[in-house]
C-alpha positions in Angstrom: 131.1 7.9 138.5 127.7 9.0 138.9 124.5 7.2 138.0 123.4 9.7 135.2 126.9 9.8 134.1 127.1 6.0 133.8 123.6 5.9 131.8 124.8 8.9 129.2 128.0 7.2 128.4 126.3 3.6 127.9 123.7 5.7 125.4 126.3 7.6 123.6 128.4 4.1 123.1 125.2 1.8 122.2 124.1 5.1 119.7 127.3 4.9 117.7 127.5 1.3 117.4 124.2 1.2 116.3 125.3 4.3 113.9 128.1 2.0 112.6 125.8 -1.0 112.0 123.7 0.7 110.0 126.4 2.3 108.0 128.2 -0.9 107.1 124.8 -2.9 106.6 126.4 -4.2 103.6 129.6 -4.8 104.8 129.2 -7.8 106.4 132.8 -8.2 107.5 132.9 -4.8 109.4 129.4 -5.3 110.9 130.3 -7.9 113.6 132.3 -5.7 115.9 129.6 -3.2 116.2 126.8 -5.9 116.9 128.9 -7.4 119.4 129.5 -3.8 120.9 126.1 -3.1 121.1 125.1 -6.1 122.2 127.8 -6.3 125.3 126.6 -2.8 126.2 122.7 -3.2 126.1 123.2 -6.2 128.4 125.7 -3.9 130.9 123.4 -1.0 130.4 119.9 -3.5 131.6 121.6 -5.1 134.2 122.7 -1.5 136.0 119.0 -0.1 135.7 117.8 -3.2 136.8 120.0 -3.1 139.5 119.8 0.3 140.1 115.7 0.6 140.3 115.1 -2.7 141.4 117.8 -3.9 144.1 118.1 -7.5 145.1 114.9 -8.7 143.1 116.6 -11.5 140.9 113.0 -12.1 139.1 113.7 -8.5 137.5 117.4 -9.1 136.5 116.4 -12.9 134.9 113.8 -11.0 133.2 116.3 -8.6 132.0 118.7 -11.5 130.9 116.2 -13.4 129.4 115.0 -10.5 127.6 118.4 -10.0 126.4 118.8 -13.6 124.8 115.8 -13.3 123.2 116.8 -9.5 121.1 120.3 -11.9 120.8 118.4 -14.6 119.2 116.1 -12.4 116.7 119.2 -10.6 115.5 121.1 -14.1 115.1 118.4 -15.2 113.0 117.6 -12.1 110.8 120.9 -11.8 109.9 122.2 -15.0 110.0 124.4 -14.9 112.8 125.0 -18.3 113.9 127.2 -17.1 117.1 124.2 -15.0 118.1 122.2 -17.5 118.1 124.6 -19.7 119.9 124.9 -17.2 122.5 120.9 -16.5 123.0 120.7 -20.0 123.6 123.8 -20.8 125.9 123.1 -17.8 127.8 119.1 -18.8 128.4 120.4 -22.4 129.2 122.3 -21.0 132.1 119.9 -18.6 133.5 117.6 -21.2 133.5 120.2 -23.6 135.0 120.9 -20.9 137.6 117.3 -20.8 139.0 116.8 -24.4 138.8 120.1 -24.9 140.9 119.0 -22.6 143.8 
């Protein structure tokens, strides 16, 4: 599939998740799929670009990552999502264990 392809689907997917957060805002039961959708698809959707416009620079891609765990980590805490939170901070821990490691 091609590059352009690849970006417009990732787009139209993170668009309607973020659609169908903000239409069940107040149904907290029904907003957790769409947060973890969105969230799952903006991480997939950096780490191609990064990949794609920056090849084999792993400061870029940590950046990325990191960048990632922090929008996971503001989101756990506005709306008091504890696995958000969990995951902003497990997910930093093992970048950060990654680097060290090599």
């Amino acid at each position: 599939m091609s590059f352009v392809l690849q970006t417009l689907l990732f787009a139209l997917f993170l668009a309607a998740c973020l659609f169908f957060c903000w239409r069940w805002r107040n149904k907290r039961e029904l907003l957790h799929f769409p947060l973890i959708g969105s969230a799952w698809i903006l991480l997939m959707a950096s780490i191609l670009e990064v990949d794609r416009y920056f090849p084999r620079q792993t400061g870029a891609l940590v950046a990325v990552v990191l960048g990632n765990c922090v929008l996971w980590f503001v989101v756990g805490r506005l709306l008091h999502l504890r696995y958000f939170s969990l995951a902003a901070v497990s997910g930093a821990l093992l970048v950060t264990a990654a680097i060290w490691w090599r």
